[in-house]
Structure formats: structure tokens, C-alpha cells
GUSEPA-870459 format. One line per field, with one value per residue (C-alpha): residue in three letters; chain; x, y, z. Coordinates in nm, 2 decimals, always signed. Last residue first. Example, Ala and Ser with C-alpha at 12.3 -4.5 7.8 and 13.67 -1.06 7.14 Angstrom:
// GUSEPA-870459
res: [ser,ala]
chain: [A,A]
c1: [+1.37,+1.23]
c2: [-0.11,-0.45]
c3: [+0.71,+0.78]
This chain:
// GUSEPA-870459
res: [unk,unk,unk,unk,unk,unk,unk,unk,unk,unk,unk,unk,unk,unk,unk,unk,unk,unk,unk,unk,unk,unk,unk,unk,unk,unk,unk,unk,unk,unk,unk,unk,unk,unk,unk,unk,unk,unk,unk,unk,unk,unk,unk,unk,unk,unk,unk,unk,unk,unk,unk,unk,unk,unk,unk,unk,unk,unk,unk,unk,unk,unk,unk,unk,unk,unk,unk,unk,unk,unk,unk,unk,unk,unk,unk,unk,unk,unk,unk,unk,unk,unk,unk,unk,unk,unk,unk,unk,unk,unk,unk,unk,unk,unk,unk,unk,unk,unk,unk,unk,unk,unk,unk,unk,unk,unk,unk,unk,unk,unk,unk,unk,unk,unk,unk,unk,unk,unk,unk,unk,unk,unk,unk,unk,unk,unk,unk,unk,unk,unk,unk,unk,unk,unk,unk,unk,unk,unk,unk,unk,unk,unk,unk,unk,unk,unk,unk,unk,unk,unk,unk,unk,unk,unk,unk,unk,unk,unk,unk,unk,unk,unk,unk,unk,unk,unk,unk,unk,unk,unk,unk,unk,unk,unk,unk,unk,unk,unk,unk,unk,unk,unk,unk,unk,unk,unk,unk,unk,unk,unk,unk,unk,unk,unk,unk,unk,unk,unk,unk,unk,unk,unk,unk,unk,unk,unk,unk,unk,unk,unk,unk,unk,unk,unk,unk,unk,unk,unk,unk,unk,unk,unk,unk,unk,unk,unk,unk,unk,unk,unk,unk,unk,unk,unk,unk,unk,unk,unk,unk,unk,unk,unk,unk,unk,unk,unk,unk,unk,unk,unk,unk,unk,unk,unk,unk,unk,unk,unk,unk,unk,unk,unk,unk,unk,unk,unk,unk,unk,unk,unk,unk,unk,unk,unk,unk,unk,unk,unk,unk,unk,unk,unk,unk,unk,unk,unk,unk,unk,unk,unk,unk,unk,unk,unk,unk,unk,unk,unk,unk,unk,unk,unk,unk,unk,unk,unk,unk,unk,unk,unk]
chain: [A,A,A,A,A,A,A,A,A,A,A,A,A,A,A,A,A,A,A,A,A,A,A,A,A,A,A,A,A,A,A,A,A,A,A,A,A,A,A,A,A,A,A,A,A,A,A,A,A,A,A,A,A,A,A,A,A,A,A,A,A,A,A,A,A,A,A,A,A,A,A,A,A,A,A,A,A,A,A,A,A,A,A,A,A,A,A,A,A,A,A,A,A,A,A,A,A,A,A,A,A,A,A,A,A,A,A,A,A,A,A,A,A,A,A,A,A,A,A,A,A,A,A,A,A,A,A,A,A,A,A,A,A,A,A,A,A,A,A,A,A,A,A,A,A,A,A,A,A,A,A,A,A,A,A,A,A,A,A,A,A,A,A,A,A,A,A,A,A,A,A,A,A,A,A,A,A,A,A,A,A,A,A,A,A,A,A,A,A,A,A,A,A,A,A,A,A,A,A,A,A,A,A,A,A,A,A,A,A,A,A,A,A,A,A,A,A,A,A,A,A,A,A,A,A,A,A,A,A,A,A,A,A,A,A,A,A,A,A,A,A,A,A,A,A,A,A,A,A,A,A,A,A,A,A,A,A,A,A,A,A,A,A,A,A,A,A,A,A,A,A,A,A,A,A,A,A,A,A,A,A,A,A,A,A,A,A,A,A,A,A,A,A,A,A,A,A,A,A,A,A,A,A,A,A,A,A,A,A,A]
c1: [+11.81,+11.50,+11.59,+11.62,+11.22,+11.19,+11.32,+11.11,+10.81,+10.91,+10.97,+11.26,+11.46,+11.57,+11.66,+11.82,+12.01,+12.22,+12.11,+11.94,+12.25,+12.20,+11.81,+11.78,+11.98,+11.77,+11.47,+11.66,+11.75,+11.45,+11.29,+11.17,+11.29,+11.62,+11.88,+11.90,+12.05,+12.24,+12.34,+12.59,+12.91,+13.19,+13.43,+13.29,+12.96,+13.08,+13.22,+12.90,+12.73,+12.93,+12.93,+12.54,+12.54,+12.79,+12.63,+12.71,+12.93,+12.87,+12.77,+12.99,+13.29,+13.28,+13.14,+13.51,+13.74,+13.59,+13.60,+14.00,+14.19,+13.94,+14.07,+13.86,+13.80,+13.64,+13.57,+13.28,+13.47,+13.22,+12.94,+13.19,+13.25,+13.24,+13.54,+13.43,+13.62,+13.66,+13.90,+13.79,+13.63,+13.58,+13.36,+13.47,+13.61,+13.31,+13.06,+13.31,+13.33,+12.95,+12.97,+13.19,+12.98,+12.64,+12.78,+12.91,+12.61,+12.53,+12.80,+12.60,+12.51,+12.15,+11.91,+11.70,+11.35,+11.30,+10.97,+11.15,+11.12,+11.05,+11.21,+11.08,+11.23,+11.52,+11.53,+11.73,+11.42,+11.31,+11.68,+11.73,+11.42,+11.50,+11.83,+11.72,+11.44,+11.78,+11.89,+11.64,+11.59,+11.95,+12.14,+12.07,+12.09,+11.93,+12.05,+11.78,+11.82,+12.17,+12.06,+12.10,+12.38,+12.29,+12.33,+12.44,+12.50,+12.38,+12.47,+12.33,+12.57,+12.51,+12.79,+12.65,+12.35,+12.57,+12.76,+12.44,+12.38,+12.69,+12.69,+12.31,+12.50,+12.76,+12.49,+12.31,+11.91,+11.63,+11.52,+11.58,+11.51,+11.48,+11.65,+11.55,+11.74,+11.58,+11.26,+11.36,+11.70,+11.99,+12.22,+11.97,+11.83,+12.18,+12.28,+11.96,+12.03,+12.36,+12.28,+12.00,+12.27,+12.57,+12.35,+12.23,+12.60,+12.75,+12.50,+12.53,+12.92,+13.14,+13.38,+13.20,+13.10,+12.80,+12.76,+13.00,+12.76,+12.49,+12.67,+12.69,+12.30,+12.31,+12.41,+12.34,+12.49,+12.73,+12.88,+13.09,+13.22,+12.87,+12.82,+12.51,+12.45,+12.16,+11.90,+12.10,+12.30,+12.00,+11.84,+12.06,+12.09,+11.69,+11.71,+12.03,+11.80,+11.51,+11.75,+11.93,+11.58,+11.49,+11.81,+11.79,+11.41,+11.37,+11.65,+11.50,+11.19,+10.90,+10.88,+10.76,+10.37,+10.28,+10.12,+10.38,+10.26,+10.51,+10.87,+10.76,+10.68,+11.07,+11.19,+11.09,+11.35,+11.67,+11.87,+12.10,+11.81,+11.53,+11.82,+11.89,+11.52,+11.48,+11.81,+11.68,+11.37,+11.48,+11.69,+11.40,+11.25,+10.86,+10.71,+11.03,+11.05,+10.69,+10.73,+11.08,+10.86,+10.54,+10.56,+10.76,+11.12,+11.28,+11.34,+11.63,+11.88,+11.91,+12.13,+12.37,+12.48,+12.70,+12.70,+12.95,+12.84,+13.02]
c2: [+6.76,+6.85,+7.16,+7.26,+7.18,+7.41,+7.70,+7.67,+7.67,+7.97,+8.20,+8.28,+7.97,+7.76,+7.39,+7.26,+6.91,+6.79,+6.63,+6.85,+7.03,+7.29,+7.30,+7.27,+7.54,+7.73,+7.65,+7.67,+8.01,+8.16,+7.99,+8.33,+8.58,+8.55,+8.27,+8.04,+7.68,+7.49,+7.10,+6.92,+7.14,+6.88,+7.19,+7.10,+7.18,+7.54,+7.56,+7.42,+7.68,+7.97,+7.83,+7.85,+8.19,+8.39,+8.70,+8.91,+9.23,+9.61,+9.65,+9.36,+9.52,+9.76,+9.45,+9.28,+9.60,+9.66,+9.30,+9.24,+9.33,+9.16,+8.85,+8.55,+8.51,+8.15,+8.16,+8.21,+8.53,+8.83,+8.70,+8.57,+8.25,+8.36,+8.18,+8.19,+8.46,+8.77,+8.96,+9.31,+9.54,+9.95,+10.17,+10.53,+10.34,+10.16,+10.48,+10.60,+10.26,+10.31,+10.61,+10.49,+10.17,+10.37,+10.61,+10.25,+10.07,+10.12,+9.86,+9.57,+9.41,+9.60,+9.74,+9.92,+9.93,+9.59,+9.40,+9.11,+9.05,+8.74,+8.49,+8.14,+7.82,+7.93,+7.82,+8.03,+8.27,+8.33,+8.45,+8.66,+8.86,+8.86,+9.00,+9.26,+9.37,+9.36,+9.60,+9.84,+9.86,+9.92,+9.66,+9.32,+8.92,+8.71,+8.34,+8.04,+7.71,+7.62,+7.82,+8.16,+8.31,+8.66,+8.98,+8.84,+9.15,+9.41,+9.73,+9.83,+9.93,+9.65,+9.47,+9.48,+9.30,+9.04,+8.97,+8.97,+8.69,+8.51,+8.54,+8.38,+8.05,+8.03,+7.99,+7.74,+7.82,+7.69,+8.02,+8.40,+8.65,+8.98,+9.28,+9.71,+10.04,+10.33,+10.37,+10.52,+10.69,+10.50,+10.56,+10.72,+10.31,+10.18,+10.47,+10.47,+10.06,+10.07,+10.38,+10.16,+9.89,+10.06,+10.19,+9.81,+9.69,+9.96,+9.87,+9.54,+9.51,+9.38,+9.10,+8.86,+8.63,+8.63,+9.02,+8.93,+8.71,+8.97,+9.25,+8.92,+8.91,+9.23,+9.00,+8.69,+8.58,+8.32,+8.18,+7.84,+7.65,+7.68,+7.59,+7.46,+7.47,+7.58,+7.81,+8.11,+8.07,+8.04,+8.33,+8.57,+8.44,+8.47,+8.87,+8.89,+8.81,+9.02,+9.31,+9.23,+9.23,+9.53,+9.71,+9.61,+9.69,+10.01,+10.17,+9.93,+10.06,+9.73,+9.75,+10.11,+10.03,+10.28,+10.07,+9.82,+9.60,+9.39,+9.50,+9.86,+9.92,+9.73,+9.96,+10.23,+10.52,+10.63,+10.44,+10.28,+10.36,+10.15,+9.89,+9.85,+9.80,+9.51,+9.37,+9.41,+9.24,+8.98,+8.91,+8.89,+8.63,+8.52,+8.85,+8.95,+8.61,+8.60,+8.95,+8.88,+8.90,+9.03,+9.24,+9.05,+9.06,+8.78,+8.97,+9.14,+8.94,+8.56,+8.50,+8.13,+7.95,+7.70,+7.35,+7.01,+6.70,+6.50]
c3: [+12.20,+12.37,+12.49,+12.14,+12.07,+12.40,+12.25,+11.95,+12.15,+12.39,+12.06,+11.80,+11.80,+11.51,+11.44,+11.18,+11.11,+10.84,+10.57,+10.36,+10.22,+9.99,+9.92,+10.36,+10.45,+10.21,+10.43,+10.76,+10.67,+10.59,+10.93,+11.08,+11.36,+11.53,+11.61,+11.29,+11.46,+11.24,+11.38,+11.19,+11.13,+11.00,+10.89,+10.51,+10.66,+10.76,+10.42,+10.29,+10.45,+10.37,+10.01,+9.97,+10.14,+9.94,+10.02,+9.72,+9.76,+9.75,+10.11,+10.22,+10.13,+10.44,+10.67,+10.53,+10.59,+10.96,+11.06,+10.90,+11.24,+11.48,+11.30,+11.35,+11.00,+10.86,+10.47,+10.26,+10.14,+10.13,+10.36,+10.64,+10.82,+11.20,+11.42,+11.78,+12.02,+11.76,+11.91,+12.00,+11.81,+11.88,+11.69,+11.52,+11.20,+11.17,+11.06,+10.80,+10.60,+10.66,+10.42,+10.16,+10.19,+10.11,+9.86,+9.67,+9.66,+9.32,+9.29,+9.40,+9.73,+9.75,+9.52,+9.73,+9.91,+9.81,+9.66,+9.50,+9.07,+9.01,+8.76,+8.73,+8.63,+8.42,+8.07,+7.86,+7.78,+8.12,+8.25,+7.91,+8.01,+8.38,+8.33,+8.08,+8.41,+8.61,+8.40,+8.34,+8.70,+8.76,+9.01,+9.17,+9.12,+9.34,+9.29,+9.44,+9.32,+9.44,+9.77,+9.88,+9.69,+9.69,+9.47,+9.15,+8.96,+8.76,+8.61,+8.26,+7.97,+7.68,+7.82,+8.16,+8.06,+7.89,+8.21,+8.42,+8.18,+8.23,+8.62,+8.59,+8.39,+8.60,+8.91,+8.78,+8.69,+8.88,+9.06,+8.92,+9.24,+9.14,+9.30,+9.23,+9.10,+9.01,+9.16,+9.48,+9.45,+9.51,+9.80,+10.03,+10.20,+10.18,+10.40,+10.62,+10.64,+10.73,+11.00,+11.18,+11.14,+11.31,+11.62,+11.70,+11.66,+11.90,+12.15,+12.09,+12.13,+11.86,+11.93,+12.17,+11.87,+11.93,+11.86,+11.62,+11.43,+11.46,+11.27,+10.99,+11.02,+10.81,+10.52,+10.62,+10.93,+11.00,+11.34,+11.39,+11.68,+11.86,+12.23,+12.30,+12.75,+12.69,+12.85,+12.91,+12.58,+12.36,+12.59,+12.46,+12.13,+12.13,+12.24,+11.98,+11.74,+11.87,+11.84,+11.49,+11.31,+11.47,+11.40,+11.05,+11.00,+11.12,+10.87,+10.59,+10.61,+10.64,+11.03,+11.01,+10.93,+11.17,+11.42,+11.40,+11.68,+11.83,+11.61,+11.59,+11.99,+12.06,+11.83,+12.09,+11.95,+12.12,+11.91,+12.21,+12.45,+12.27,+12.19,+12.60,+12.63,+12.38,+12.53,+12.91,+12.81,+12.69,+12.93,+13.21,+13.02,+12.94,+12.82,+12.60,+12.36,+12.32,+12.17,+11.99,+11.64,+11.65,+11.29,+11.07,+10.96,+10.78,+10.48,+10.58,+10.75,+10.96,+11.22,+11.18,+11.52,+11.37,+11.57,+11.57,+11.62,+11.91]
């Protein structure tokens, strides 16, 4: 029998509408989307429909919302199916999902830790001076050894995320990562853009932002962590509740080590990915690092039904 990862997709997958399809055709849907309204006690269900303000796009609305309407599909994933995944993975916030699956973090407390994860990651750099680019077609050795360089000459920036073998987005100073992109382009990678983020995230700049959520998850329970979840900073399976607060604190200044969290997972004979939450991001890099295994996703009645099918 093939094995399944359930894997929760993280910033950038947000867009306004998401979950609504979701919440007008089950009862458990609704229920999550309201419990999250009292948890933050602000109608995040109101931003993630219609976005009348335009809120969707701040990183403290978006990482609760994002985490809401996935938890709404994992809710009704499990309802509606009888799939039982011996993996979970999220990507970057997506990982506060994962346990949420995983039984070991409730959603309350998960819902509440985001909003405050992305306020803190949101007022650790000020606006303007530090951003992400995206550098595409280039190995990721040869990306670490130009963030290298760039540090040399006294600019921070890193490799932010692993997403695919073609895909690396590195992060830090502006100055920097524009360096980055200058050296990128001029040793051959395909394209470099630079991404339209509130923040430079997963590098060192970071730091007040981790201190501070380091803070946050001491005051929040966990309890054992029931299917093993392959983590951001490691790309390796922990299913102790002991290690959860130490590995989301690391994350914030970390690269997501997508592409080897899924080959791990792959390595473990995982055949079947389902992304749980808004979008197909995942399934598209999922499908640059290893295209033959299979990939579904759920985030409305349609998508659901396509699983059924299986």
C-alpha cells in the first residue's frame, strides 16, 4: 500500500476567497473559521473571503489565515476520508499546521502563535531594509557560495528556502541580496527576481523576532506528537514533543529545507502528497523534485472530490 504525507503550504499561498467554498458546504468548517475569529478575536474569516481592506497581504493577517482554512480542509480531509498519512510537513509557517495534524499543538494555541510570528517577524526589520529574491536555475552550492561572497564584503544574506532544485530563495539586507542577484546573473543563473515580501525572512535579521517567539512558546502546551512531522530546520522526522519548541524557535532564522524534506519523505517510500490549504505551490515544487509520485491537493468541494476518487 502507498504511503501518504499530508504537507500545508506557507506564506505566499494566500488569496482572498480561500476556505469560502470550504465553509458554505460543511458544518466543520465553519466551526474552525469561527473558533479562529474567537481565538484572535478578529473576523479573519471576513479577510480570507472578501478582503475589503486589503489585509490578506500583512503578514500578521496572513499566517493565521493561511493556517485557518488549512486546518478547515484537514478537517474535512479526515471527515471525508478514510487517508491516513504517515508523514506531515509544512513550510515554514505550515510547520504550526503539521502539529495541528499531528495532534500535538492545539488550534487555538496555533492560530494565536502565528498572528504573533508574523507581528514579530513583521517589526524585526524595518521596512525597506531588508527584502528575498528568488534566483532559479542555479545549484544550490553554487548560490551558498555567492551569499558567501556577499557576506565577505559585510552584507548578510542567506539561502532562505529550498523549494525546488531550480528554485533557491536567498534573503537578508537589501544591499545584499541586490549583490547576490548581480553575481547570480553574471555566473549564469536563469533568472533572478527579487519577491515582493514584507520582510526578509529565515535569516539572521530575524533574530528579535525568534527571541521573541521563543517567549511566546514557552507559555503553550505540546503533547506528543502522534504522526512523525519532517521538519523545516533538519529535513528529518521528529516526533518528540520535547524538541517542537527549540526547532519552530530556529526556524525563524533558518532555511526551509523543502527539497530535502521531500525527498526524505520520498526516501521513507511516501507516494501520494496531499497540500491541505489554499493553492497548488506545493504540488508544483513537488513536482521539479520528484515528478513521479503523485499529488493531489484540497482547498475546495472540487478538489475534495478528485481525492474521493482515489
Amino acid at each position: 500500500m502507498v504511503k501518504s504525507a499530508f504537507i500545508f503550504p506557507g506564506q505566499g499561498s494566500q488569496y482572498v476567497g480561500m476556505g469560502k467554498d470550504l465553509y458554505d458546504n460543511f458544518k466543520i468548517a465553519r466551526e474552525i473559521f469561527e473558533e479562529a475569529n474567537d481565538s484572535l478575536k478578529l473576523d479573519i474569516k471576513k479577510i480570507c473571503f472578501e478582503d475589503p481592506n486589503g489585509e490578506i497581504g500583512l503578514t500578521i493577517n496572513t499566517q493565521p489565515a493561511i493556517l485557518t482554512t488549512s486546518v478547515a480542509a484537514l478537517s474535512i480531509l479526515n471527515q471525508e476520508t478514510d487517508i491516513k498519512p504517515s508523514f506531515v510537513a509544512g513550510h515554514s509557517l505550515g510547520e504550526f499546521t503539521s502539529l495541528v495534524a499531528a495532534d500535538s499543538l492545539s488550534f487555538s494555541d496555533a492560530v494565536k502563535l502565528v498572528r504573533l510570528r508574523g507581528k514579530f517577524m513583521q517589526e524585526a526589520v524595518p521596512v525597506g531594509m531588508g527584502t528575498m529574491a528568488a534566483i532559479l536555475g542555479m545549484q544550490e552550492e553554487d548560490v551558498e557560495k555567492i551569499c558567501a561572497d556577499v557576506i565577505e564584503e559585510g552584507n548578510e544574506v542567506k539561502p532562505a528556502n529550498y523549494n525546488s532544485p531550480e528554485q533557491i530563495v536567498i534573503s537578508g539586507e537589501t544591499e545584499g541580496v541586490q549583490k547576490a542577484i548581480k553575481l547570480a546573473t553574471e555566473k549564469g543563473a536563469k533568472r533572478a527576481i527579487v519577491l515582493d515580501v514584507s520582510a526578509p525572512f529565515h535569516c539572521a535579521l530575524m533574530k528579535p523576532a525568534m527571541d521573541r517567539l521563543a517567549v511566546e512558546l514557552s507559555k503553550v502546551p505540546f503533547k506528543d506528537i502522534q504522526i512523525p512531522l519532517i521538519t523545516n530546520v533538519e529535513a528529518d522526522i521528529n516526533t518528540s514533543k520535547e524538541r517542537v519548541r527549540e526547532l519552530l524557535t530556529r526556524q525563524v532564522c533558518s532555511p526551509v529545507r523543502w527539497v530535502q524534506s521531500m525527498r526524505r519523505m520520498i526516501k521513507e517510500d511516501v507516494g501520494l502528497f496531499i497540500e491541505v490549504g489554499p493553492g497548488k505551490v506545493l504540488s508544483g515544487l513537488l513536482r521539479k523534485i520528484d515528478n513521479k509520485v503523485e499529488r493531489k491537493n484540497i482547498e475546495d468541494i472540487k478538489s475534495l472530490g478528485k481525492i474521493q476518487q482515489q
